[in-house]
C-alpha positions as CSV (number, residue, x, y, z in Angstrom):
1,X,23.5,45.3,177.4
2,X,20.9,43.5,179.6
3,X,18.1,42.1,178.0
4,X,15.2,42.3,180.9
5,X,13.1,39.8,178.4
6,X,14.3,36.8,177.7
7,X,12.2,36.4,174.4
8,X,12.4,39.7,173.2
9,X,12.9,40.3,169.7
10,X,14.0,44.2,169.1
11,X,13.8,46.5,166.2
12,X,14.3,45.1,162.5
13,X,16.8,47.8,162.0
14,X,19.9,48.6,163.5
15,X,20.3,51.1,166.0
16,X,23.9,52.6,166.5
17,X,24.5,54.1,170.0
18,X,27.6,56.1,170.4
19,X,28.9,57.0,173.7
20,X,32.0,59.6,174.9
21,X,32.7,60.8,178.3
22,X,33.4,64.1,176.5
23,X,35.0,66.1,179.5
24,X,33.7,69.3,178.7
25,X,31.3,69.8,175.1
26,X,30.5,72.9,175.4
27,X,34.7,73.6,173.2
28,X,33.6,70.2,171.3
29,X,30.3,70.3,170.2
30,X,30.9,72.5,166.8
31,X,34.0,70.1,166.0
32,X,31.5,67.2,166.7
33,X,28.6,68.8,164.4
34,X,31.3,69.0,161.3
35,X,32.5,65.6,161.9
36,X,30.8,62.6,160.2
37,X,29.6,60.8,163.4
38,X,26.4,62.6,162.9
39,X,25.4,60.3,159.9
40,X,26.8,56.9,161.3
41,X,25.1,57.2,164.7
42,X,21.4,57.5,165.9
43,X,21.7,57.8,169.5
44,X,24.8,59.8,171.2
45,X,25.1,60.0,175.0
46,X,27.5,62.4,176.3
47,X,28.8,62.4,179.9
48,X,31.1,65.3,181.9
49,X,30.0,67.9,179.3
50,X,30.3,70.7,182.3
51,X,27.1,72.6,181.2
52,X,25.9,74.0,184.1
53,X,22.6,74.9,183.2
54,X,19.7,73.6,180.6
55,X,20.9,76.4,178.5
56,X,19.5,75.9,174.5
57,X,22.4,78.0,173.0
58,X,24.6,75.4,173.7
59,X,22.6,72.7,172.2
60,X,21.2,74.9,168.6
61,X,24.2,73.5,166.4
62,X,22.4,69.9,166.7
63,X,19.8,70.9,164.3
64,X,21.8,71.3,161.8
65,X,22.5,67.8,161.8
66,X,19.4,66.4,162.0
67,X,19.6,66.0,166.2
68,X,17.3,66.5,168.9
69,X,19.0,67.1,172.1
70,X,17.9,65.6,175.9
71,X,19.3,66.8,178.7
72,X,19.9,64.5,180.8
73,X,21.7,66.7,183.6
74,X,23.7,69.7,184.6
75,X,26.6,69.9,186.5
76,X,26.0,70.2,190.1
77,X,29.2,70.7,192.4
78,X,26.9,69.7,195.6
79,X,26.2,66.2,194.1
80,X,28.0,63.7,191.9
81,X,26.9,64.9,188.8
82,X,28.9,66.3,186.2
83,X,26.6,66.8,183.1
84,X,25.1,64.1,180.9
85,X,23.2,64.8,177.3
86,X,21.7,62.8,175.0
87,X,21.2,63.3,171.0
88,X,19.2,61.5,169.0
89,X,18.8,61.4,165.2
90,X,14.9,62.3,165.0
91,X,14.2,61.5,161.4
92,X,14.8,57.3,162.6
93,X,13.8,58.0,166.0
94,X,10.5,58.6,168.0
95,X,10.4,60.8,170.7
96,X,12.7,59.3,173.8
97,X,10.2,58.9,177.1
98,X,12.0,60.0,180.2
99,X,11.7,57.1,183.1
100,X,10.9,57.6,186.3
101,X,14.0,56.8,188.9
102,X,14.1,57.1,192.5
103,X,14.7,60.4,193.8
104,X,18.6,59.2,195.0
105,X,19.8,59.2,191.7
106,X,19.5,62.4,190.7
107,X,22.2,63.0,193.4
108,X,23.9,60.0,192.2
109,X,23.6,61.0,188.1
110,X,21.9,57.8,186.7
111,X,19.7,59.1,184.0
112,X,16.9,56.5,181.9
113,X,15.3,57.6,178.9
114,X,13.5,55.3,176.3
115,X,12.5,54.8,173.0
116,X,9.5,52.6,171.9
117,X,9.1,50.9,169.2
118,X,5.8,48.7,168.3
119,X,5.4,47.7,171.9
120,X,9.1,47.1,172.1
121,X,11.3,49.5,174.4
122,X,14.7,50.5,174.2
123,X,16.4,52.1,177.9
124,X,18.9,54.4,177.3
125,X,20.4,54.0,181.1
126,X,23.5,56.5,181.1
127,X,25.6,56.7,184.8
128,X,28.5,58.4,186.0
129,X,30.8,57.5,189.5
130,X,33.1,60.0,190.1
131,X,36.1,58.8,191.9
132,X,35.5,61.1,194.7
133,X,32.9,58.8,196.5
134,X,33.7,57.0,199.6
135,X,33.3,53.5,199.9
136,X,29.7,54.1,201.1
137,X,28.7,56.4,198.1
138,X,30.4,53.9,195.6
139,X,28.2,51.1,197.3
140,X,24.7,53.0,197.7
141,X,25.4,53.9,193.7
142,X,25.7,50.2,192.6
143,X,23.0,49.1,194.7
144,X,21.0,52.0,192.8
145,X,22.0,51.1,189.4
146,X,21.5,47.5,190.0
147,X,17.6,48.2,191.4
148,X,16.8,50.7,188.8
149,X,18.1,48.1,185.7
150,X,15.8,45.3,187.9
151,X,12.7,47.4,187.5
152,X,13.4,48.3,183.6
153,X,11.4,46.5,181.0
154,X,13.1,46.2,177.7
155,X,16.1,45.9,176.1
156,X,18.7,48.2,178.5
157,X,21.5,49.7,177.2
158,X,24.1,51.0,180.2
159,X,26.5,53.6,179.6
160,X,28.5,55.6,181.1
161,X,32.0,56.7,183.1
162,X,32.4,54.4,186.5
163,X,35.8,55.3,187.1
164,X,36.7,51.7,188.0
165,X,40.5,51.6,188.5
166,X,41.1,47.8,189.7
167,X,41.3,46.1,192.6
168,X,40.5,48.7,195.1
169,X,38.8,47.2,198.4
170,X,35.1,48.6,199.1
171,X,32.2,47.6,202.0
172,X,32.6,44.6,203.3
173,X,35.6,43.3,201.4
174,X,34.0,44.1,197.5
175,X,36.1,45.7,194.9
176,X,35.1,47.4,192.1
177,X,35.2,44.2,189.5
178,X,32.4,42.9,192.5
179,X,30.0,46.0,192.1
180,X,30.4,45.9,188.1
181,X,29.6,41.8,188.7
182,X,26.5,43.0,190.4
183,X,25.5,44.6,187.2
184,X,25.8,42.3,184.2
């Protein structure tokens, strides 16, 4: 996490956030619903869950744990995105606010929504680098995760599947432990 605010003093209660690069929910999701995760978790961010559309069938079985879905993407064969949702337990929860990014990362798939709480604010900043990117791609995606996480007031919370491998060599000489350096 990256705390924006030096001085800032978050919720009273915990908040549990769980996070699974899921690689395809729409099989999962009823084994997930009949699972106990939905009563130890309030926040769950999902990445490669292959739905290719905003399509509400997929998401009904939620309710009947107490969630409220977000969609944070679809999955988009002409850009880097492979799916991203978010549930949130709406009974602990207020509404999440969706942020405003730069119009790049919707080709990119970094996603910010956020939950407020007595002037206080919570980023949910969930991201996904597939390891088809060139060099270039991997670089212009840092660069965009690192300037949307500078402009984020709050408490940020980063998740998601970057596909870092080691010590492969990137523009000018960085490798991927550099980028995530550029981060955190």
């Amino acid at each position: 996490m990256i705390n924006s605010n030096n001085n800032i003093n978050f919720v009273e209660s915990n908040i549990e956030i769980f996070y699974q690069n899921c690689n395809g929910l729409v099989s999962k999701r009823v084994e997930f619903i009949n699972s106990s995760l939905s009563n130890i978790f309030d926040i769950f961010v999902f990445q490669e869950t292959n739905f290719h559309s905003i399509d509400h069938k997929l998401y009904c079985n939620f309710d009947a744990c107490n969630l409220q879905v977000v969609s944070l993407s679809s999955t988009d064969s002409g850009k880097w995105c492979r799916g991203m949702l978010m549930a949130y337990n709406a009974a602990k929860l207020p509404h999440p606010i969706t942020i405003d990014l730069p119009d790049a990362c919707n080709d990119f798939d970094i996603r910010c929504h956020a939950f407020d709480f007595f002037h206080k604010r919570l980023n949910i900043l969930s991201i996904y680098r597939s390891p088809s990117m060139t060099s270039n791609d991997c670089n212009d995606f840092f660069d965009l995760v690192q300037e949307v996480a500078l402009t984020l007031k709050g408490l940020i919370f980063i998740c998601g599947d970057l596909n870092v491998y080691g010590p492969r060599k990137f523009v000018a000489g960085l490798t991927e432990a550099s980028l995530l350096d550029r981060l955190f």
